[in-house]
C-alpha positions in Angstrom: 7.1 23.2 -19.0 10.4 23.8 -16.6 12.9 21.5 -16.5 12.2 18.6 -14.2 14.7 16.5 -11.6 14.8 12.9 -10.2 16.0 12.3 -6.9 16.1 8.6 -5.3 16.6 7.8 -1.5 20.5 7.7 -1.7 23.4 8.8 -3.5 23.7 8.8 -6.9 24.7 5.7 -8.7 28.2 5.3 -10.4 30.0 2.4 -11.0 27.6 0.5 -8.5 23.8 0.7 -9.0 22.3 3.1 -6.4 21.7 1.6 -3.0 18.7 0.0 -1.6 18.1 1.3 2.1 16.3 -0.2 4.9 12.6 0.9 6.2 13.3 -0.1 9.8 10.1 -0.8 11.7 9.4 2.6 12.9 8.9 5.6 10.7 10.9 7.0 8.6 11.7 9.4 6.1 13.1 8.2 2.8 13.8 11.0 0.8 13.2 14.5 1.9 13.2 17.7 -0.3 13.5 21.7 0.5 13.8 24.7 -1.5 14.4 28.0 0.5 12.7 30.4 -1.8 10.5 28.3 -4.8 7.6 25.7 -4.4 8.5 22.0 -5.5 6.0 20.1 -7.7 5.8 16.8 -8.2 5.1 15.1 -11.1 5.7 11.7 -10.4 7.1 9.9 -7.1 7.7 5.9 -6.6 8.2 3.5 -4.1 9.3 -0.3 -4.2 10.0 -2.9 -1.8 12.3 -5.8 -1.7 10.6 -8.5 0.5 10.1 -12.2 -0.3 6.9 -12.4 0.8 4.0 -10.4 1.0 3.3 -9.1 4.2 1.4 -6.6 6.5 1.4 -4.1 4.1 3.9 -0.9 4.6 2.3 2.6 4.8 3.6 5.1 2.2 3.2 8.9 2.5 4.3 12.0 0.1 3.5 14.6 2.3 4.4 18.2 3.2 5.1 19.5 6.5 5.7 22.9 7.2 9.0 23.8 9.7 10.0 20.2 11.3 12.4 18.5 8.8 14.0 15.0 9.2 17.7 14.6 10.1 18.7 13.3 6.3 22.2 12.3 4.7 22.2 15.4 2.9 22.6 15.0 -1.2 25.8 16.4 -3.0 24.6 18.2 -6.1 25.6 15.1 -8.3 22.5 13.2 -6.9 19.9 15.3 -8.4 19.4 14.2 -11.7 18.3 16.7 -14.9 15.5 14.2 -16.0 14.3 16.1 -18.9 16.8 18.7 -20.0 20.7 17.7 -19.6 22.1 21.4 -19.9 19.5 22.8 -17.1 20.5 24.6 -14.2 20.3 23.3 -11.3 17.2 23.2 -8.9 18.6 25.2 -6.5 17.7 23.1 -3.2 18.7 23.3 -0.2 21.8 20.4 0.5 22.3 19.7 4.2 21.4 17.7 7.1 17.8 19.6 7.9 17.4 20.0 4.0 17.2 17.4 1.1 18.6 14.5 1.3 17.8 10.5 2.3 17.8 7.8 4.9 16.5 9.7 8.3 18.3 9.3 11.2 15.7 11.6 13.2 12.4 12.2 12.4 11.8 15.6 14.4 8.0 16.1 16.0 5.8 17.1 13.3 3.1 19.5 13.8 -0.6 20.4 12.3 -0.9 20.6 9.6 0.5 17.5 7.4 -0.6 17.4 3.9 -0.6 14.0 2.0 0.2 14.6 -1.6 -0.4 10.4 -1.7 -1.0 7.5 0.7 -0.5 4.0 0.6 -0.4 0.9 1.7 2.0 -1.6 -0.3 3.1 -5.3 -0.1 6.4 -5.2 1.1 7.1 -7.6 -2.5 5.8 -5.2 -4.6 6.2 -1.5 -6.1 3.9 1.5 -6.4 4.3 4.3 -9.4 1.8 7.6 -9.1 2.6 9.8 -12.0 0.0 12.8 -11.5 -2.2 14.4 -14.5 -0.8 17.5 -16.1 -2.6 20.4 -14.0 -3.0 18.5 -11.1 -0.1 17.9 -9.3 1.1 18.0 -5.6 2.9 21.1 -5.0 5.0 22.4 -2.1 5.3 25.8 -1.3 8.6 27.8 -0.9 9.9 27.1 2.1 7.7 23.7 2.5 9.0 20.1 3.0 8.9 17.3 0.8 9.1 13.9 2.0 8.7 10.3 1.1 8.4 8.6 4.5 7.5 5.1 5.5 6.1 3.0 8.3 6.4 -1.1 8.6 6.2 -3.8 10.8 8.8 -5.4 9.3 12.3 -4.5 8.2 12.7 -4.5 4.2 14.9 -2.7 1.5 13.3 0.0 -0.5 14.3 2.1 -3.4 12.3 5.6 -3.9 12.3 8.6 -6.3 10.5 12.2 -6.5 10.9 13.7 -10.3 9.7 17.0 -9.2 9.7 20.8 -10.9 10.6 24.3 -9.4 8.9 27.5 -9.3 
């Protein structure tokens, strides 16, 4: 098996644990991922809410659309994290603004067709974890955007991740 990477909806942590950011009430994209000239699969993505109470339930999407990307806080290369192999190279994805990176500021129009790699519908007090079966995984193809992207009636803080393979 390749190597395999962990991104999570905001910079890396350091000194401070990562971030928790905001869902807003419209929706919006989480975590985003692009790689120019490789398909992304994912092995395992999660989702968790901080809310006291538990609510009208937040829709949660992996999906793949094809050329409309989010406008994203693009990552730095320290924010992807080599999960399973320290000296790997890294993935090789694209880091900007229309690229991979976290906290949508613009959504862009999405088009036909939108694949859903996974959908929910989670209590804004709790978590969701989808790890996928070796062989059957949701892949993106080259070129292909990967994004965690939420939709709730009422603002909470959420914390999401994307371990994910390339080629």
């Amino acid at each position: 098996m390749s190597a395999l990477y962990q991104v999570n909806n905001g910079p890396s942590a350091t000194t401070a644990p990562a971030p928790k950011v905001t869902t807003g009430t419209a929706t919006k994209t989480m975590l985003q991922l692009l790689h120019p000239s490789l398909p992304l699969t994912v092995v395992e993505w999660g989702i968790s809410f901080d809310g006291d109470a538990a609510g009208v339930p937040i829709q949660c999407e992996l999906i793949h659309t094809t050329t409309v990307h989010a406008t994203v806080t693009a990552f730095v290369a320290n924010d992807i994290t080599l999960y399973t192999d320290p000296t790997a190279s890294a993935p090789g994805l694209t880091l900007s603004t229309a690229g991979s990176g976290y906290t949508a500021s613009a959504e862009g129009t999405v088009v036909a067709p939108v694949r859903d790699g996974d959908y929910q519908l989670i209590a804004p007090s709790n978590q969701f974890i989808h790890q996928f079966p070796l062989g059957d995984q949701f892949v993106v193809p080259a070129a292909g955007v990967l994004r965690v992207r939420v939709t709730a009636a009422v603002a909470v803080n959420a914390v999401c991740y994307i371990i994910f393979s390339v080629g």
